[in-house]
C-alpha positions as CSV (number, residue, x, y, z in Angstrom):
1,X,0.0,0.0,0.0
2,X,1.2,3.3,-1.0
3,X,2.0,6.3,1.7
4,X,-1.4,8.2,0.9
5,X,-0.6,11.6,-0.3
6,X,-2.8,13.4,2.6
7,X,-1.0,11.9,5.4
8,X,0.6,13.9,8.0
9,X,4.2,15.1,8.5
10,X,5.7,12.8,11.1
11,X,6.7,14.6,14.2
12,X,9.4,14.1,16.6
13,X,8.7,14.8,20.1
14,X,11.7,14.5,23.0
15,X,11.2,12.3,25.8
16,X,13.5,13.1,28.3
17,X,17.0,12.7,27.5
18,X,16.5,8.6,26.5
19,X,13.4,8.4,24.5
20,X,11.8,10.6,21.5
21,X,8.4,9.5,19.8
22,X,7.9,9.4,16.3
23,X,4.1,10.9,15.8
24,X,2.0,10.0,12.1
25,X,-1.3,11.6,13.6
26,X,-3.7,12.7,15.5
27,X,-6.4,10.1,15.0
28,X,-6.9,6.5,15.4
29,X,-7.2,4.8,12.0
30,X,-5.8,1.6,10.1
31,X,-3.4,4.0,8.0
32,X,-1.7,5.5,10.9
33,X,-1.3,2.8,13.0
34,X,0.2,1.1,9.8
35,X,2.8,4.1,9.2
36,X,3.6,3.3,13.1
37,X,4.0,-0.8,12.6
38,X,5.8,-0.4,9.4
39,X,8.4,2.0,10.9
40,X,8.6,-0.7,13.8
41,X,9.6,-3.4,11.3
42,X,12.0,-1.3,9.4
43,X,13.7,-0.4,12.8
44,X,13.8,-4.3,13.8
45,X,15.4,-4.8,10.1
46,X,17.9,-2.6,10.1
47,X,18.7,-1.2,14.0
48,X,20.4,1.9,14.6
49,X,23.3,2.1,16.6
50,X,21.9,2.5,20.9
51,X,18.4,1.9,20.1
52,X,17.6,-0.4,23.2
53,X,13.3,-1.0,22.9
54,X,10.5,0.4,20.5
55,X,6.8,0.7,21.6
56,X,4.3,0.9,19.0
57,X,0.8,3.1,20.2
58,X,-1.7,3.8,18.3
59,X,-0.6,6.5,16.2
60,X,3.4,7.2,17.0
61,X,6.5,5.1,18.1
62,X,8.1,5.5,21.4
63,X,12.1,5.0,20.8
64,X,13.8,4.0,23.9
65,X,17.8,5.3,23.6
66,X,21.1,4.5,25.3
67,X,22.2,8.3,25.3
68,X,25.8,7.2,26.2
69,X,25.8,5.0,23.1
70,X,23.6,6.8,20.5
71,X,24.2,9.8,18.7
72,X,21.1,11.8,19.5
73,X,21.1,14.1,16.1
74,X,21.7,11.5,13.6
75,X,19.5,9.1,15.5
76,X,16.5,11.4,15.1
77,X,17.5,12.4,11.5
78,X,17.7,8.6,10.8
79,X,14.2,8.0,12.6
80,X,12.5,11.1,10.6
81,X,14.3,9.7,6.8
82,X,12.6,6.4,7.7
83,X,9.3,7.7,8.8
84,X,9.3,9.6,5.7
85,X,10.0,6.3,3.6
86,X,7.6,3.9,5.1
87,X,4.3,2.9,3.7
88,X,1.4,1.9,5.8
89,X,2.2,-1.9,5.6
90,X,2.8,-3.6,9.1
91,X,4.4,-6.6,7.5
92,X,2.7,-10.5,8.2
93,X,-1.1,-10.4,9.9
94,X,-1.8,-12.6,12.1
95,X,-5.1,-13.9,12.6
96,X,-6.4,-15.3,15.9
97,X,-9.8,-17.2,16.8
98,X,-10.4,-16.3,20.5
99,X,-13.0,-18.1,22.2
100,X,-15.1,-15.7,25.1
101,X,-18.3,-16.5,26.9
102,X,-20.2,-13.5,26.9
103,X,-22.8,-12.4,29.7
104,X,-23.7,-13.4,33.2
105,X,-20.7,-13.7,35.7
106,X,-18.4,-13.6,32.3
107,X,-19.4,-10.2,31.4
108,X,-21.6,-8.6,33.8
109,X,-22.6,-5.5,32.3
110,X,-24.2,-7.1,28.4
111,X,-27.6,-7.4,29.7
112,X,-28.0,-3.5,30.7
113,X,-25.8,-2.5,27.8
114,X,-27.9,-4.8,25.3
115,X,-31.3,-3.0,27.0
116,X,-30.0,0.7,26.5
117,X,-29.7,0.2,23.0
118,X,-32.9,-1.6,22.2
119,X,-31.3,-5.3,21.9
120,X,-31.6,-8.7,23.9
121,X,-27.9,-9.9,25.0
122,X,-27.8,-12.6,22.2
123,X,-28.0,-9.8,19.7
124,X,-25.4,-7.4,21.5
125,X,-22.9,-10.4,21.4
126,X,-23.3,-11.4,18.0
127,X,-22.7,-8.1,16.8
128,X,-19.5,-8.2,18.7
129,X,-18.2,-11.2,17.7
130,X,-19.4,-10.5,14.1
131,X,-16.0,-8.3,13.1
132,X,-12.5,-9.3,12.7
133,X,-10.7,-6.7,14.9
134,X,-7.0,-4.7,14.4
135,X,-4.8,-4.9,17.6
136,X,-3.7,-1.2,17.5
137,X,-1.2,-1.7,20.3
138,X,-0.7,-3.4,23.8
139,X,-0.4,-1.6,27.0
140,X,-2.0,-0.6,30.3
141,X,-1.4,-4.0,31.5
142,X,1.0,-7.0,30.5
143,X,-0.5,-8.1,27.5
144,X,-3.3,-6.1,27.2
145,X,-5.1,-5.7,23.6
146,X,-6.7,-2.6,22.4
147,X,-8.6,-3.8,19.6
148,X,-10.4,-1.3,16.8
149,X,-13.1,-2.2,14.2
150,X,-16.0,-2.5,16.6
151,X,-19.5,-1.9,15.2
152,X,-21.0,1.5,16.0
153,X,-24.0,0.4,17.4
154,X,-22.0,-0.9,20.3
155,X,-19.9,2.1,21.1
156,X,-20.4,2.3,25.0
157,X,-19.0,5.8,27.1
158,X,-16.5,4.6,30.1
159,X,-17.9,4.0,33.2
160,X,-18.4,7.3,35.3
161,X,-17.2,5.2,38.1
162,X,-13.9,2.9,37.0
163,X,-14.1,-0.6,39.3
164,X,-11.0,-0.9,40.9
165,X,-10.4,-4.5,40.3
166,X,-12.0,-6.5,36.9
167,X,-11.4,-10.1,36.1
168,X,-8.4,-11.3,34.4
169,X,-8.8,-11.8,30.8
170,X,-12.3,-9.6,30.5
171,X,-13.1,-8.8,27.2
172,X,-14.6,-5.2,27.6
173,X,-15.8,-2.5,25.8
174,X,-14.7,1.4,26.5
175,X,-15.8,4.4,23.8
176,X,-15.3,3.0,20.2
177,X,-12.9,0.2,21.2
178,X,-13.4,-3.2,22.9
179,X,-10.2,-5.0,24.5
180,X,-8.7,-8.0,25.8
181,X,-7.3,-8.0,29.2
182,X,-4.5,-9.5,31.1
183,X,-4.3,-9.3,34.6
184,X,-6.7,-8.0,37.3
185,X,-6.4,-4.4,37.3
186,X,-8.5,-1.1,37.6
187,X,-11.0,-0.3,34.7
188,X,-13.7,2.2,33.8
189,X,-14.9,-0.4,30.8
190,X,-17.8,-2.3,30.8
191,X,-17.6,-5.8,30.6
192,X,-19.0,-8.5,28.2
193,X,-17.6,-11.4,28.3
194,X,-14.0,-13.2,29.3
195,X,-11.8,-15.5,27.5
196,X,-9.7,-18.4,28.5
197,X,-6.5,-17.3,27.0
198,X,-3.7,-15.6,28.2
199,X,-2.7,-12.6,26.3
200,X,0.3,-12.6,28.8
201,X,1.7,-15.5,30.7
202,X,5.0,-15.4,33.0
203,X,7.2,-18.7,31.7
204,X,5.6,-19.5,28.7
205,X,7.4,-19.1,25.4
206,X,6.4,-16.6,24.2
207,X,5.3,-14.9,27.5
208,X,3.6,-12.4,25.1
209,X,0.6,-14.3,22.9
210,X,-0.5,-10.9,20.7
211,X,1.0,-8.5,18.8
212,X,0.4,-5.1,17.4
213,X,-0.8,-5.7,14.0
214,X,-2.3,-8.9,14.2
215,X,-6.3,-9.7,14.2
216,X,-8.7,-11.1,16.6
217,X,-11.8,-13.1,15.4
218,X,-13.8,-13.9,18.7
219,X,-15.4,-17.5,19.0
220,X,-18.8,-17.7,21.5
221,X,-18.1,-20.7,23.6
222,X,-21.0,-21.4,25.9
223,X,-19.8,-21.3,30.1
224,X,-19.6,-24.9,30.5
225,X,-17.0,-24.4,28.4
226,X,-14.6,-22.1,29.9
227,X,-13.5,-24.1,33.3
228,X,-12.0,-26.9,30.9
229,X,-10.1,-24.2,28.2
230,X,-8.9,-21.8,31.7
231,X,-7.3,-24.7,32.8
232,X,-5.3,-25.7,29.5
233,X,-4.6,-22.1,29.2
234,X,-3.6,-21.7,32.6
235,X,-0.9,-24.6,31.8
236,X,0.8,-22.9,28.7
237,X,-1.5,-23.7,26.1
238,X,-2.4,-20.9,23.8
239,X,-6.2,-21.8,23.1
240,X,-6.3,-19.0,20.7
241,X,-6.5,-20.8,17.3
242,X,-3.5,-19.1,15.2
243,X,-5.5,-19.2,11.5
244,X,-2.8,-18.1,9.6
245,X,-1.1,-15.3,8.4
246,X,-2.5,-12.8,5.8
């Protein structure tokens, strides 16, 4: 795909004195987050001299720096010449089939959600489940998934009231994106379901399941499902079926 001819000026922005971000945008969209993967992958091909870690957000790069070992100036003029260059191509797509069981003690909060908008649950989750999702980028929490392409119709405002503590592995919804979580943790999402597998898993190889870039189709299982697959995942198994690469 070629660099479309309206796209932004890339923008460096100093973090400190070991990090600068590489900004395509201001919005959240499939071309910028492309212009931020493919810069990603040309940085992993060809590494520049005390570049220690990369991390990939929606719409710029964050470019963590040994400032002993790099030159600062010719690292950022190298950074700019190859976000210039790139095209909004993240390299291989993965597809995954993740299984959830949505509603109930899985996802407390479908049923009022489904009623607000004029649907029964069973409608609400099959319009979920329906779309093939983009992981945008991971963060928040080990190994959690921001995920964009959900439906409009399902577009749900934060909680006014974040819970402190949510289930690991919820899958939620929050404004115009649903995610997969990790770990317990804090969240102002509202919650619709919860998968087996672990987007993040200490001693497995890799520890790490997702990646930016690759896409999520989510599988309804039904609950009496979930003990059985929450066990396998729970000893290393990924459960999410890997369909390919695209």
């Amino acid at each position: 795909m070629p660099r479309p001819a309206a796209t932004p000026m890339p923008r460096m922005r100093s973090c400190g004195d070991a990090a600068v971000s590489v900004e395509f945008g201001d919005t959240v969209d499939l071309v910028t987050n492309g212009l931020v993967l493919a810069l990603d992958a040309a940085l992993s091909a060809a590494p520049i001299p005390g570049v220690i870690e990369t991390v990939p957000t929606y719409r710029s790069l964050l470019v963590h720096f040994d400032p002993v070992a790099a030159d600062v100036d010719k690292l950022e003029a190298r950074l700019m010449a190859l976000a210039l260059s790139v095209s909004p191509v993240a390299g291989r797509r993965r597809r995954w089939r993740v299984p959830v069981t949505y509603g109930g003690e899985f996802g407390v909060d479908l049923d009022d959600l489904a009623a607000d908008r004029g649907m029964t649950s069973e409608v609400f989750a099959q319009l979920h489940h329906a779309s093939i999702y983009r992981i945008y980028m991971i963060g928040f929490l080990p190994g959690f998934a921001y995920l964009g392409g959900l439906d409009p119709r399902l577009h749900v405002p934060r909680r006014l009231t974040p819970r402190p503590i949510i289930p690991a592995q919820s899958v939620s919804i929050g404004g115009a994106q649903t995610a997969i979580g990790s770990v317990e943790g804090p969240s102002g999402w509202s919650l619709i379901g919860r998968t087996p597998v672990r987007g993040f898993l200490r001693g497995r190889d890799p520890v790490f399941l997702f990646e930016p870039g690759d896409e999520i189709a989510f599988e309804p299982i039904p609950a009496n499902q979930w003990d059985e697959l929450d066990r396998r995942a729970a000893a290393g198994e990924p459960v999410a079926v890997l369909e390919g690469e695209r």
